[in-house]
C-alpha positions in Angstrom: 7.6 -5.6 16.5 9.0 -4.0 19.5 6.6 -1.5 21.3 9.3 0.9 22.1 7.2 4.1 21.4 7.6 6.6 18.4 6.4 9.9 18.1 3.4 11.3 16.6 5.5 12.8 14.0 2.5 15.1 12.7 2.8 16.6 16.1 6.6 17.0 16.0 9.4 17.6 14.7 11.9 21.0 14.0 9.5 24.2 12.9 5.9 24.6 12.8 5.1 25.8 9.2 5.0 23.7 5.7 8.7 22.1 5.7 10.8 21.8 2.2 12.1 18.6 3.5 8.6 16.7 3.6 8.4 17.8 -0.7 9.8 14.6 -1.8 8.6 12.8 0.5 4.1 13.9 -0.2 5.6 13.8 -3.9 6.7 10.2 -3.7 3.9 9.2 -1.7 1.3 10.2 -4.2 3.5 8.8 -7.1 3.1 5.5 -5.3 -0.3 5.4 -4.8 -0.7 6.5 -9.1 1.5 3.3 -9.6 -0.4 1.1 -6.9 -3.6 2.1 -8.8 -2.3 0.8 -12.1 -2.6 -2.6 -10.4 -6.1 -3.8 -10.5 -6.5 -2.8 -14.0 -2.9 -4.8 -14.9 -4.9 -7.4 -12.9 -7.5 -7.5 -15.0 -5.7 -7.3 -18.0 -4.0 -10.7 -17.5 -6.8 -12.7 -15.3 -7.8 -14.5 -18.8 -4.3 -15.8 -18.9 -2.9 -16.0 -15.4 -4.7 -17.1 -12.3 -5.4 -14.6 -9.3 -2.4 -16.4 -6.8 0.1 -16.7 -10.2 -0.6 -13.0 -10.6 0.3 -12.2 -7.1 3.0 -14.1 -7.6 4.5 -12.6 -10.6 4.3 -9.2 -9.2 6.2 -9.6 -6.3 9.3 -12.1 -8.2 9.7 -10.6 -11.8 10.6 -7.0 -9.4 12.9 -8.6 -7.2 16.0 -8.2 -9.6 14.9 -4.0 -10.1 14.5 -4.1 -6.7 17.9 -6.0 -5.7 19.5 -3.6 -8.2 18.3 -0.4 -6.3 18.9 -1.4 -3.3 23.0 -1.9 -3.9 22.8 1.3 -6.0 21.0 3.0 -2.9 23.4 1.5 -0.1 26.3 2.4 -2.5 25.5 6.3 -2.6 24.6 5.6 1.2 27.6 4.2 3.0 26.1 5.0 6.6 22.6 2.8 5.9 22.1 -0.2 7.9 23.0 -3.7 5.9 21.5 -6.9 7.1 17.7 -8.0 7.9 15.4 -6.7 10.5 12.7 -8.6 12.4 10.5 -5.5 11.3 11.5 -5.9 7.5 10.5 -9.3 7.8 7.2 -8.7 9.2 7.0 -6.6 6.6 7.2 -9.5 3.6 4.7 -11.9 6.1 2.1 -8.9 6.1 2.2 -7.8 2.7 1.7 -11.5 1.9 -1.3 -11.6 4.1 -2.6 -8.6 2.3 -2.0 -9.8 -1.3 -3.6 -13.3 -0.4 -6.4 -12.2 1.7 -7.4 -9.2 -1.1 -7.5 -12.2 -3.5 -9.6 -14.3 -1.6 -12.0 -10.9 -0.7 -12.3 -10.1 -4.8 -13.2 -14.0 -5.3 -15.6 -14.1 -1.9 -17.2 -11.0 -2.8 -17.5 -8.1 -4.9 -15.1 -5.7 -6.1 -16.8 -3.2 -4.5 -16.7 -4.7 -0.9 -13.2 -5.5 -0.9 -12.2 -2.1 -2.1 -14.8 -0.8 0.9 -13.0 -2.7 3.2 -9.7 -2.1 2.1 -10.3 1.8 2.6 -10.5 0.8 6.4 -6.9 0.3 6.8 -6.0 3.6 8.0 -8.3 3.2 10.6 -6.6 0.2 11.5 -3.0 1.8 11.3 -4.3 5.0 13.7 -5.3 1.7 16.1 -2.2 -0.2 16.2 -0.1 3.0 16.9 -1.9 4.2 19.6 -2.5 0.9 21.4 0.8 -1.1 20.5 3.3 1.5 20.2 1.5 4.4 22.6 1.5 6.9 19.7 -1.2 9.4 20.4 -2.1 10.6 16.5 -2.8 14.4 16.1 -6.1 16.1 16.2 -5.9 16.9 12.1 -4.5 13.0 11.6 -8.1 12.2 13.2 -9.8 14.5 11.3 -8.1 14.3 7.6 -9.0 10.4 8.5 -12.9 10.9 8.8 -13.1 13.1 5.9 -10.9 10.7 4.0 -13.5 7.8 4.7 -16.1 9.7 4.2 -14.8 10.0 0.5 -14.2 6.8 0.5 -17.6 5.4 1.6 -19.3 7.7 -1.5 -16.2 6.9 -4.0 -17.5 3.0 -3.6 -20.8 3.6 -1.7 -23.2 2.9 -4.5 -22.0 -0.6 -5.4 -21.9 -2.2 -1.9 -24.1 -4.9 -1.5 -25.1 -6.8 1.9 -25.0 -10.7 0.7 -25.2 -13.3 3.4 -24.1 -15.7 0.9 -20.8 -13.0 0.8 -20.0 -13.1 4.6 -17.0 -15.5 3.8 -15.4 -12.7 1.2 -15.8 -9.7 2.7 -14.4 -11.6 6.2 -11.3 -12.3 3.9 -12.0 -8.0 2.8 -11.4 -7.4 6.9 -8.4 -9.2 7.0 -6.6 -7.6 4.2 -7.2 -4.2 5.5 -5.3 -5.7 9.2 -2.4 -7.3 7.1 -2.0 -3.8 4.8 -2.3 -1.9 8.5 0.8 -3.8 9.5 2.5 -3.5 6.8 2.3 0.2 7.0 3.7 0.2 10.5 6.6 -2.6 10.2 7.8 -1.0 7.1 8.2 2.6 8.4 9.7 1.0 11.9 11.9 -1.0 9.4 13.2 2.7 8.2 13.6 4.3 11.5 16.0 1.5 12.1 18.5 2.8 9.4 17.3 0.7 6.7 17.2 2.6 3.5 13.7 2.1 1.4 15.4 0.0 -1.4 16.2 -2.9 1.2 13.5 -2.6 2.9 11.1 -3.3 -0.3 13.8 -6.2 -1.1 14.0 -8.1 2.2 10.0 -7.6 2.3 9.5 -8.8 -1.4 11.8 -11.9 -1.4 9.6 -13.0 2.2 6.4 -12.2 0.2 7.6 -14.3 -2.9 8.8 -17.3 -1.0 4.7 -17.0 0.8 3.4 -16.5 -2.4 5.2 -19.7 -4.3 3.6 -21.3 -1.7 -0.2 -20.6 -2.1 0.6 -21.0 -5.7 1.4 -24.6 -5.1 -1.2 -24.9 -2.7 -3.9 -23.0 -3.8 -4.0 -21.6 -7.6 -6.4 -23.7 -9.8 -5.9 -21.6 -13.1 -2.5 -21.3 -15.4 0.6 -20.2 -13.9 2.4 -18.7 -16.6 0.9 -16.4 -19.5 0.1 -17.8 -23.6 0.9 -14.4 -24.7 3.2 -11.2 -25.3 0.5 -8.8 -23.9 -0.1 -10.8 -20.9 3.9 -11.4 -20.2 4.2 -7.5 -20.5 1.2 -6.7 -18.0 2.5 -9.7 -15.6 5.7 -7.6 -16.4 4.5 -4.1 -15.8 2.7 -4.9 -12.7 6.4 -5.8 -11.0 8.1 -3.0 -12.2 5.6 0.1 -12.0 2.5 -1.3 -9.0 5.0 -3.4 -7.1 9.2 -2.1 -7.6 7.6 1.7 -8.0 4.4 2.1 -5.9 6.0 -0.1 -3.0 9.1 1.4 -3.4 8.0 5.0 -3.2 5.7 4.2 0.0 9.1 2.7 1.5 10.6 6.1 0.8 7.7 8.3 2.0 7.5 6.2 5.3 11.2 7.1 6.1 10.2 11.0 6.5 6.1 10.6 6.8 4.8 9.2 9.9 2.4 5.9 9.2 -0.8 7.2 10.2 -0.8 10.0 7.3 0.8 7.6 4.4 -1.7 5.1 5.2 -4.0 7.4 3.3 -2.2 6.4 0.2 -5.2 3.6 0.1 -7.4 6.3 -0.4 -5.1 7.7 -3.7 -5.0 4.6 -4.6 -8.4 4.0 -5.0 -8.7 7.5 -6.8 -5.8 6.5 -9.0 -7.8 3.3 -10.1 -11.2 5.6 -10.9 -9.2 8.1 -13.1 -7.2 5.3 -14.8 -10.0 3.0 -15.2 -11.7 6.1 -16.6 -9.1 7.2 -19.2 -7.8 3.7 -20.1 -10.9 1.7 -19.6 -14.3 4.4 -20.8 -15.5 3.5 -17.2 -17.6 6.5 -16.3 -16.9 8.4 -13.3 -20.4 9.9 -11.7 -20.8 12.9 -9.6 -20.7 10.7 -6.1 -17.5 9.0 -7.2 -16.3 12.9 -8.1 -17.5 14.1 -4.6 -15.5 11.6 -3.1 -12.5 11.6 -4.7 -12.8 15.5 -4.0 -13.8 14.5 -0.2 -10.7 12.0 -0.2 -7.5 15.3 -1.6 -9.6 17.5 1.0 -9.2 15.1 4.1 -5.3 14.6 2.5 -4.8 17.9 2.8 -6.2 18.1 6.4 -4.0 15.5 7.9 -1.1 16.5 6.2 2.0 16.4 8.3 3.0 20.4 8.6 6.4 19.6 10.8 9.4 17.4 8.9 10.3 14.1 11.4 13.9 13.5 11.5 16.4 13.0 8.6 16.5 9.5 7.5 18.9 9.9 4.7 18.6 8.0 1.3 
């Protein structure tokens, strides 16, 4: 990734003030992160069928067509986007396979509570790398929206992390994922302020991520490969088109207007998006600390939120 600096583009940009042009861009961020929290529930809806790598797998390949499709629609409507492959859009596909991989490996190491703890880390993570790797001082509010955010976090999981020495290998596979997903943040927005349009950077990254993914299939699954029934197909199905073709999609699209630091927090929708879904689709009761910090998690959102619009990337 090259280390030529970026701006801190919650600290700049035209006029001070909220900015129309950074509507689509907040709406399709938290669509993404609704569509990313379908996921573990989609998960869990095939795991009796369809093993934790095949699942991974599947979500990543059966989108690919949707995802090739968009893409020539996109570039189409967009004659003046850049065509080809970028050393960023690849790094993209290797991290995102690191994070799928690694988040496996956490939710078999450890519990699910631990590897969602950790994975609310990332942002952290994603502040980190821009600063020190590409020099991009984040704004007071980006710190402070951040704290709050993991703060919301911490209580939105708190109760159900355990300390297991007999653990330590899972939730060191928990700390990995949230490095991969950091990356993938910041390789997929420097993908878009190359000129890549959203729809081939979610391609390019997804066909790298499927080729990884085949791999630890062969290498590493121990349970079925493909699913015994309709239901199973369709969630294998749904997962690609509305967690991985959508909620990928719409980050890809946020991150070409939204700087990484403040999309990032889309973990922390994500994981809110999972509690409200698992609570209306699932009857899994939602206390008062998971309702403080989902409430703690929109208030630090709202506190980091970028009030200047970065420049036009045009889709």
């Amino acid at each position: 990734m090259s280390r030529t600096p970026l701006p801190d583009l919650a600290a700049s940009g035209a006029s001070a003030g909220p900015s129309a042009d950074l509507g689509p861009a907040l709406a399709a961020l938290v669509a993404g992160a609704v569509a990313m929290g379908l996921s573990p529930i989609l998960v869990r809806a095939v795991s009796p069928e369809v093993g934790p790598f095949a699942s991974a797998f599947w979500r990543v390949a059966l989108a690919l067509p949707v995802l090739y499709g968009w893409m020539r629609l996109e570039e189409a409507r967009a004659p003046h986007l850049r065509r080809g492959v970028t050393p960023s859009s690849l790094l993209a596909g290797l991290a995102f396979s690191g994070d799928l991989l690694f988040w496996h490996l956490a939710v078999l190491g450890t519990t699910v509570a631990n590897a969602t703890f950790f994975a609310t880390t990332a942002p952290v993570f994603v502040v980190v790398f821009a600063w020190i790797g590409l020099r991009r001082r984040p704004a007071g509010r980006t710190l402070l929206g951040l704290l709050v955010c993991l703060l919301g976090g911490a209580a939105l999981v708190g109760q159900s992390i355990q300390v297991d020495p007999a653990r330590l290998a899972g939730d060191r596979d928990g700390v990995i994922t949230t490095l991969f997903f950091a990356l993938y943040f910041l390789t997929v927005e420097r993908a878009r302020a190359r000129g890549l349009g959203a729809a081939r950077v979610t391609f390019v990254a997804s066909c790298v991520t499927a080729l990884v993914l085949l791999v630890a299939v062969a290498v590493l699954e121990t349970r079925p490969v493909l699913p015994h029934s309709w239901s199973a197909a369709a969630g294998l199905l749904a997962l690609a088109l509305v967690s991985h073709a959508g909620g990928q999609g719409l980050l890809a699209v946020a991150l070409g207007r939204l700087p990484a630091g403040f999309s990032s927090l889309v973990i922390f929708l994500e994981a809110v998006a999972a509690a409200i879904l698992a609570w209306i689709l699932l009857g899994e009761a939602l206390g008062p600390l998971q309702v403080l910090g989902g409430g703690l998690i929109l208030a630090g959102i709202a506190v980091a939120r970028p009030r200047r619009s970065a420049p036009a990337i045009k889709l």
